[in-house]
VOKE-318348 format. One record per residue (C-alpha): residue in one letter; x, y, z. Coordinates in steps of 0.25 Angstrom, whole numbers, plus 5000, padded with zeros to 4 digits. Layout:
BEGIN
aXYZ;...
end
This chain:
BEGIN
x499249235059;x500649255054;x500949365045;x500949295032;x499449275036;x499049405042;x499549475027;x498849385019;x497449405027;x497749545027;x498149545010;x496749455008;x495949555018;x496449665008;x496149594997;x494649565000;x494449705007;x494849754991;x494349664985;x492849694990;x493049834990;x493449854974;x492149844964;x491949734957;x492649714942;x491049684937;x490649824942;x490749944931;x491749994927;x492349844929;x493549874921;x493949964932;x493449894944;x494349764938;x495549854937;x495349894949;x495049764955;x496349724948;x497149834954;x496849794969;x496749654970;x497449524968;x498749564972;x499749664980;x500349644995;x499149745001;x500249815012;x499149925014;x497949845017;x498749755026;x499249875031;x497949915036;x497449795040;x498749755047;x498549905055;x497449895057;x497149755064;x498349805073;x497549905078;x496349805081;x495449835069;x494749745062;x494949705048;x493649715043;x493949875047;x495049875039;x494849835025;x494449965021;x495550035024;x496449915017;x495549915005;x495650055001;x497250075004;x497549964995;x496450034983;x497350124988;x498750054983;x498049984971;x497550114965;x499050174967;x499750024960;x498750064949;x499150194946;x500750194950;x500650064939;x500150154928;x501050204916;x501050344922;x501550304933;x502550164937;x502050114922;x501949954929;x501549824920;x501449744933;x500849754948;x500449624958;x501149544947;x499949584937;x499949694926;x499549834931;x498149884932;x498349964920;x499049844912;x498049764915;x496749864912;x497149994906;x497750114911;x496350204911;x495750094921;x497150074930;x496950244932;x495450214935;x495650094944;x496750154953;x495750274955;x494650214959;x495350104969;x495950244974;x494450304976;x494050164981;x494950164992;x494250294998;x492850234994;x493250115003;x493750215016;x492450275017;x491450175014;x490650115023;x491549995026;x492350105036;x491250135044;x491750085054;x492650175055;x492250335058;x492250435048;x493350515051;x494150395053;x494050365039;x494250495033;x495650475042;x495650335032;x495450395019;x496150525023;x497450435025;x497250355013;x497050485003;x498350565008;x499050415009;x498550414992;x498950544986;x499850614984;x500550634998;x500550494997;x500550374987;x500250454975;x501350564980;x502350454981;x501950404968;x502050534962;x503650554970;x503950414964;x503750454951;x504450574952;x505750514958;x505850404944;x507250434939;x507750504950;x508450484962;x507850484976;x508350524992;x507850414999;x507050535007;x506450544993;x506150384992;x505750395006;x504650495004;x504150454991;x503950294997;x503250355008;x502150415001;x502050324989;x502050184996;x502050225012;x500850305011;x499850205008;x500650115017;x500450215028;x499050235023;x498650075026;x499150075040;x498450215044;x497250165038;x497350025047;x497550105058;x496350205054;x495350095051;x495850015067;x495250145071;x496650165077;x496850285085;x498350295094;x499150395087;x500450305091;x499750195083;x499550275071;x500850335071;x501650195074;x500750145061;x501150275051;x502550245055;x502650105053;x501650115039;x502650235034;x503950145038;x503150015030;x502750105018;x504150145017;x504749995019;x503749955009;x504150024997;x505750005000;x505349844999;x504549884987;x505949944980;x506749824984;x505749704979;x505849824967;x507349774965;x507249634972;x505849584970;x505349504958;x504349554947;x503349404950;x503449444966;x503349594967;x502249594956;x503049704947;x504249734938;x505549694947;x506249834946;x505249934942;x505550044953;x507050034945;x506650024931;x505850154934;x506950214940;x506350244954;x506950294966;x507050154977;x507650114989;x508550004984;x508950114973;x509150224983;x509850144995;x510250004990;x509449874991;x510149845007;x509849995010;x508449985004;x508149845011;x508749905025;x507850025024;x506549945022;x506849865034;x507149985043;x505750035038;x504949915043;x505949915058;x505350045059;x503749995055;x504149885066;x504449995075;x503450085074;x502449985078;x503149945091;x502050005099;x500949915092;x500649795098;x500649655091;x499349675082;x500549775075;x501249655072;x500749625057;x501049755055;x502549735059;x502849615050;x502149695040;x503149785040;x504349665039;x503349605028;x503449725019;x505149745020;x505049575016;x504149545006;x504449514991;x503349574984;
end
């Protein structure tokens, strides 16, 4: 299969693997099982679950042993959406080209959906749809997932992000605060893939983290150029909300060329760092060159 192919079979696996996973909207409480349900499906690229199945098949696993894993990293991301959207935090009308989770339910059940997608991303590691895997394998799964989550991850990033509005970054500074608050869970999704293949060469795992850190990093470059160049119907929110909050981007920091040159030195070096893989790696390359194009 070509590419285009491979993404969308991987996008639609996520979606059913979610879908199937979260309660139904008819089971009590339903206004909260909806919002949740709301929150998760219908929409969004799914980088990380492809990102785990995409390891994970180039490591010989099976699908069926992965949607676990890709299911509870994007609960994962759709708990954070939830949250980072609130008035508290980024203040957003607009995600996936729809009204926020707390627009479109209320700001008590947003809070309380994003914390229970977070609780059923764990729930999903250690249920008995991993038994194939041994215990202490997935205690490596869930350990990666929680320190990828808090606040030496995402959440710290989030928490840097907010404290940088108004004020001027190094691009260290820039650096460091992507890497934990969109590379993390990034790096999470390949280490879960390889975890789940049941992987175990250490040159393996180490050419997957540097490749996952280097595609975390490309990702949210491209995310603050579609910020300035994308359009509100394709990118599903506000052209121009990064600037009209004031926060610190690449484009702002470097320069558009700059900004656009440095994510495409980013994916060079993902390509690179799979150069001992053989050619089951090879979705994982263009997914790489996918994420420095797309529009959205």
């Amino acid at each position: 299969m070509q590419f285009d192919e491979i993404l969308k079979s991987f996008q639609a696996r996520a979606e059913a693997a979610l879908d199937s996973r979260l309660p139904a909207d008819s089971t009590a409480p339903g206004r909260l099982h909806a919002a949740m349900r709301y929150a998760t499906l219908g929409g969004g690229k799914r980088v990380r679950p492809v990102l785990v199945y995409a390891t994970g098949t180039a490591l010989g696993a099976c699908l069926e042993h992965l949607d676990g894993s890709a299911a509870a990293v994007e609960f994962i991301h759709a708990y954070s959406l939830i949250h980072d959207d609130l008035p508290a935090m980024d203040n957003d009308d607009l995600r996936r080209g729809r009204p926020t989770c707390h627009r479109a339910y209320d700001e008590a059940t947003a809070i309380l959906a994003g914390d229970s997608l977070q609780a059923l991303a764990f729930e999903v590691l250690a249920s008995g749809a991993q038994d194939h895997l041994p215990a202490a394998r997935r205690l490596l799964m869930m350990e990666a997932l929680a320190t990828a989550s808090g606040s030496f991850g995402m959440a710290g990033g989030q928490a840097i992000d907010l404290a940088a509005v108004g004020r001027q970054l190094s691009l260290g500074e820039l650096e460091n605060m992507h890497l934990h608050k969109t590379g993390a869970l990034i790096r999470a999704s390949v280490r879960l893939g390889f975890l789940a293949s049941g992987g175990t060469d250490p040159r393996h795992a180490d050419r997957l983290d540097r490749y996952a850190r280097c595609v975390g990093l490309a990702f949210q470059v491209h995310d603050d150029i579609l910020d300035v160049e994308g359009s509100t119907e394709v990118i599903g929110k506000p052209r121009g909300s990064d600037q009209h909050r004031d926060k610190p981007t690449y484009p702002n920091l470097l320069g558009m060329d700059e900004a656009k040159a440095t994510a495409q030195r980013l994916c060079d070096e993902a390509l690179e760092a799979l150069s001992i893989m053989d050619h089951r790696a090879d979705f994982l390359r263009r997914l790489a060159e996918f994420i420095v194009q797309r529009d959205r």
